[in-house]
N, C-alpha and C positions, 0 to 999 in steps of 0.2 A: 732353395732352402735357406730359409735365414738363420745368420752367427749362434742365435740362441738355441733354435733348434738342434742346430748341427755339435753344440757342446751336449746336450740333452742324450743325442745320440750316440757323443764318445770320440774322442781322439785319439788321433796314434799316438799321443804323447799318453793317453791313459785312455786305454779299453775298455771296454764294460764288457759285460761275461753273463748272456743269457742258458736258460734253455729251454728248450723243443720237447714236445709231444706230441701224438698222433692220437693217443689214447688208443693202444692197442688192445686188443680184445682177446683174449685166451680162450685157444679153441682144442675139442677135445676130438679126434676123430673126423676132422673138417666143421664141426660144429661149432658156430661160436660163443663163448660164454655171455655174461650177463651186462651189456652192454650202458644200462643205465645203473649199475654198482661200477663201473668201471669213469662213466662220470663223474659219480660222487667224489672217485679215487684222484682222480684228474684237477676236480677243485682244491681239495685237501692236500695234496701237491703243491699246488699252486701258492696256498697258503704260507706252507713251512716257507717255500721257496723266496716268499715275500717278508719274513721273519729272519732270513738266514741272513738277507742283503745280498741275494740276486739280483741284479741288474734288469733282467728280462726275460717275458714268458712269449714262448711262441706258439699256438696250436697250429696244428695242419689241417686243412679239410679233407675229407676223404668220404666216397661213397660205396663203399664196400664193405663185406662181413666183419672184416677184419681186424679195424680200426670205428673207433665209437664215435669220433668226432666229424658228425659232418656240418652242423652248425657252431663254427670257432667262437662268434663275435655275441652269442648268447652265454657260452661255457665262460667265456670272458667277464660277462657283466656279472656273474656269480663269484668269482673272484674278485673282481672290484669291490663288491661289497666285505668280503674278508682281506683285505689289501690296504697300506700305507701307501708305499710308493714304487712298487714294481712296476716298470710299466709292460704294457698287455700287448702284443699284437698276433700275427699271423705265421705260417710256416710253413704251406704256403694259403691265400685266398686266391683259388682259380679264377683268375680274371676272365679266361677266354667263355666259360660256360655261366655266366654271373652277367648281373645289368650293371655298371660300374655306377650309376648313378645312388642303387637300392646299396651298392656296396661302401660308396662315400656316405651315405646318410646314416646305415648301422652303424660304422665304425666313427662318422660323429657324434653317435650319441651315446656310444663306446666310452668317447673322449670327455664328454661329459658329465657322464654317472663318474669316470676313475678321474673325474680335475682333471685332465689333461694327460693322461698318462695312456691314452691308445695311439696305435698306431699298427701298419698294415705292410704288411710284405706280398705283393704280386705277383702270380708265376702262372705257369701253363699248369705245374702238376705234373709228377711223376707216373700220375694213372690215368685214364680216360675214361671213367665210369662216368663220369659227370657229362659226358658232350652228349649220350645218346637219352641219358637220364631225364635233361634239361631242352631236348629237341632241338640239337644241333649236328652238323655232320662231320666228320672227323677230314672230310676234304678240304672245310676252310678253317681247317689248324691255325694256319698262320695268320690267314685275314682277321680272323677275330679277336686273336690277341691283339695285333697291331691296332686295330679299328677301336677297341675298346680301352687300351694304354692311352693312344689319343686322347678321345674324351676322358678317361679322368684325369690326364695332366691339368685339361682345361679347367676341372672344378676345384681344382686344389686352390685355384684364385676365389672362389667362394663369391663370384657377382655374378650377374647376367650370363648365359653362356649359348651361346652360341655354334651349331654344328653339324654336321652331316657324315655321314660315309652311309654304306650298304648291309650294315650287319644289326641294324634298331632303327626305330624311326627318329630325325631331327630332331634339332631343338634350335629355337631363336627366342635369346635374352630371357632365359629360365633360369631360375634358382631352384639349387635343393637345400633341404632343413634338415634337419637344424646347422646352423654356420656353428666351427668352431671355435672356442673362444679366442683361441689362437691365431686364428687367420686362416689356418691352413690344417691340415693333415698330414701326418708326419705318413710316405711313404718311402718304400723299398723296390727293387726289383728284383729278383731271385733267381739267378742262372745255374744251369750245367754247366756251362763252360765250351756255349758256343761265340765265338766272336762276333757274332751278328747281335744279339740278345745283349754281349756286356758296352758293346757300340749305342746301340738304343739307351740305353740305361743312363748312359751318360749324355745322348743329346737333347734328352728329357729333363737330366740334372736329379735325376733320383739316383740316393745310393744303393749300393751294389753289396748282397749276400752271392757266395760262393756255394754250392751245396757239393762238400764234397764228401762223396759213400762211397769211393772205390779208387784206388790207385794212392796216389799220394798227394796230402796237400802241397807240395813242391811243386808239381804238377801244375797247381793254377797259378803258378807267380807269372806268367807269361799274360794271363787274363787278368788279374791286377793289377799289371803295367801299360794293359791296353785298354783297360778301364783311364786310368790316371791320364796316359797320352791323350785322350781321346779330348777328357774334360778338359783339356791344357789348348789342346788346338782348339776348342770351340769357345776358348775364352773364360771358361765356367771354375771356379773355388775348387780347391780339393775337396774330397765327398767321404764320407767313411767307405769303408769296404767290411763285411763282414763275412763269416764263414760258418755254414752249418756241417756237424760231423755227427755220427753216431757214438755212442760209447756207454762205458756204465763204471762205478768204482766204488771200491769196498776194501778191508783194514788192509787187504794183500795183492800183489799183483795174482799169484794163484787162485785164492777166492774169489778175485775180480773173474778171472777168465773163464774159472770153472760154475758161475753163478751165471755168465753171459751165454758161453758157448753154445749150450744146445735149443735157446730160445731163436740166438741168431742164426743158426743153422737150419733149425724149422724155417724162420720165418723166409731166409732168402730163399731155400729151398723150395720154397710152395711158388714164392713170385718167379722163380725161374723155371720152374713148369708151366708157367701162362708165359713166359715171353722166349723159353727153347734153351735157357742157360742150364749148363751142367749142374748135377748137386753140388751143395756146399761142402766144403769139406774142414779140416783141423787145419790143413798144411795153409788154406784159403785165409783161414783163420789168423792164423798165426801172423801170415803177412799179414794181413791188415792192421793188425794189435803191433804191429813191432815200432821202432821209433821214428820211424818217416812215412808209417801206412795213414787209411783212411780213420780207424777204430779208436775213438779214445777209452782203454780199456786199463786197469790196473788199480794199482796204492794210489793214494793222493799226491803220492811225491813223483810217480811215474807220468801220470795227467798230469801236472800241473807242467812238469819239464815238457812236454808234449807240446802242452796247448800255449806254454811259454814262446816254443820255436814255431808254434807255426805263428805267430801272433809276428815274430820279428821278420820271418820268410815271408810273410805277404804284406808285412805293413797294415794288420786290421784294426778296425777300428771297435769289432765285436765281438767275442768268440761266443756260438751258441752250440752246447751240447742237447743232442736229443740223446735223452737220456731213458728213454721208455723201449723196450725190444721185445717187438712180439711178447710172447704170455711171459717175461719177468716177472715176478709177485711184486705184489703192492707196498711189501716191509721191504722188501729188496729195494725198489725202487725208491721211497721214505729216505733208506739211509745213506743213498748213491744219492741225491738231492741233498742231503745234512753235510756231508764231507764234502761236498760243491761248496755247498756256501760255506762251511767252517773252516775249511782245512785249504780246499783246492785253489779258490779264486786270492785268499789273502797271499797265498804261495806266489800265485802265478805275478800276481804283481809286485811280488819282492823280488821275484826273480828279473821283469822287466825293469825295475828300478835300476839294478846292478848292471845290469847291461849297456 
């Protein structure tokens, strides 16, 4: 990744402060609500978000009831068109059940319609509706990620390309289109916080998102350090590191909580019946929301102190709140995106200043 890019991105000497959405879907009874009003909700978001002086929009892909979003890099190019200078990208774009080629040429011409302002974050995916949806099988998890990162490392050089592995047919000295005006494509790699993944990451020389939803972000400073080692032994530039959280904020730390609580409580509750985890509970809650948990949840003074220390505990380069939970309302969500951009993000960088 070159100098310019990598300022565009964000330093640890100054952060940039994105956020995440899934475009979660309000459901009543297991039913989900109105999927393409919850689109429109998701642009119009996007918009303010692009007015407040947001740094960055992430969507997530997803193939389930649940979540509205499963074409990111279209929801995208409709924000572009209402957008100065946000820039756009992903949170995550399933690589493994994706053609990485079809995935560099959307998100090129992503880059294109927004001037240069896309970019794409890589992951496996928190879910797996996508591998059996797209006729793949969940035994070559790992192959296909790997096989598929490979190649689009390779086209991020934008010439001829040249390739093979077992999971798509070859290519010898093919081009995809549109090239970006830039050179290149600005990508990510998006981990849990397995050591193998943020090893990769870095011998790829893509930077490094954090996705932290559970325990504490202190937790990943061990993965941050072995991020940064890794790039140091291989010879490679410091790389930004960045970190996705959940959360929501509003005039009160009590308002915050009592406006989040029971959307976040549904929602983990439902995923922990499909994968055997106990219900959610308050006390669950609570730890998560307190000041070293995963939740960035309260007043603007309480987030901004939050996302201030996790920002100095990991050395990031981004912070990105996914700021959307389960059926939250759409005003709710509006004005937890206004006190981001108005209140929260100028705080947190006062507060880094002084530090």
């Amino acid at each position: 990744m070159d100098g310019d890019t990598f300022t565009e991105l964000g330093t640890r000497e100054r952060p940039t402060f994105g956020l995440d959405t899934f475009g979660d879907v309000p459901l009543e009874d297991g039913v989900p609500g109105d999927h393409a009003e919850t689109l429109r909700e998701v642009v119009a978001e996007g918009a303010l978000a692009d007015r407040l002086g947001v740094d960055y929009l992430g969507l997530g892909e997803h193939h389930r009831p649940d979540f509205a979003i499963s074409a990111p890099e279209v929801v995208l190019a409709a924000i572009a068109g209402q957008t100065e200078r946000i820039r756009l990208g992903t949170g995550v774009t399933v690589l493994s059940s994706d053609d990485p080629i079809r995935v560099y040429e959307r998100f090129a011409t992503l880059a294109a319609i927004s001037r240069g302002r896309a970019e794409v974050q890589l992951g496996r995916g928190s879910f797996v509706e996508s591998f059996a949806l797209f006729g793949h099988s969940l035994d070559d998890y790992d192959r296909l990620f790997a096989e598929k990162l490979d190649l689009f490392a390779k086209l991020q050089a934008e010439g001829p390309t040249t390739w093979a592995g077992t999971v798509r047919p070859p290519l010898t000295g093919q081009r995809v289109y549109p090239p970006t005006e830039a050179g290149r494509l600005p990508a990510w790699i998006a981990v849990g916080g397995t050591p193998e993944s943020v090893v990769r990451a870095a011998r790829y020389g893509f930077p490094l998102v954090l996705a932290v939803i559970g325990g504490s972000p202190a937790g990943f400073v061990p993965f941050a350090d072995l991020y940064r080692d890794a790039l140091s032994q291989l010879g490679r530039p410091e790389l930004p590191v960045g970190m996705h959280s959940p959360g929501h904020i509003a005039a009160t730390d009590e308002e915050a909580r009592e406006q989040l609580y029971p959307h976040q409580a549904a929602l983990y509750t439902r995923i922990g019946r499909e994968r055997g985890w106990p219900p959610y509970s308050m006390a669950a809650f609570d730890d998560a929301a307190g000041p070293q948990g995963a939740l960035f949840v309260g007043s603007p003074e309480t987030v901004a102190q939050k996302i201030a220390w996790a920002c100095r505990a990991l050395g990031l380069s981004r912070f990105q709140l996914k700021y959307s939970v389960g059926a939250l309302p759409h005003d709710q969500r509006l004005e937890s995106v206004r006190l981001y951009g108005e209140v929260v993000i100028p705080r947190v960088r006062e507060l880094l200043a002084g530090s």
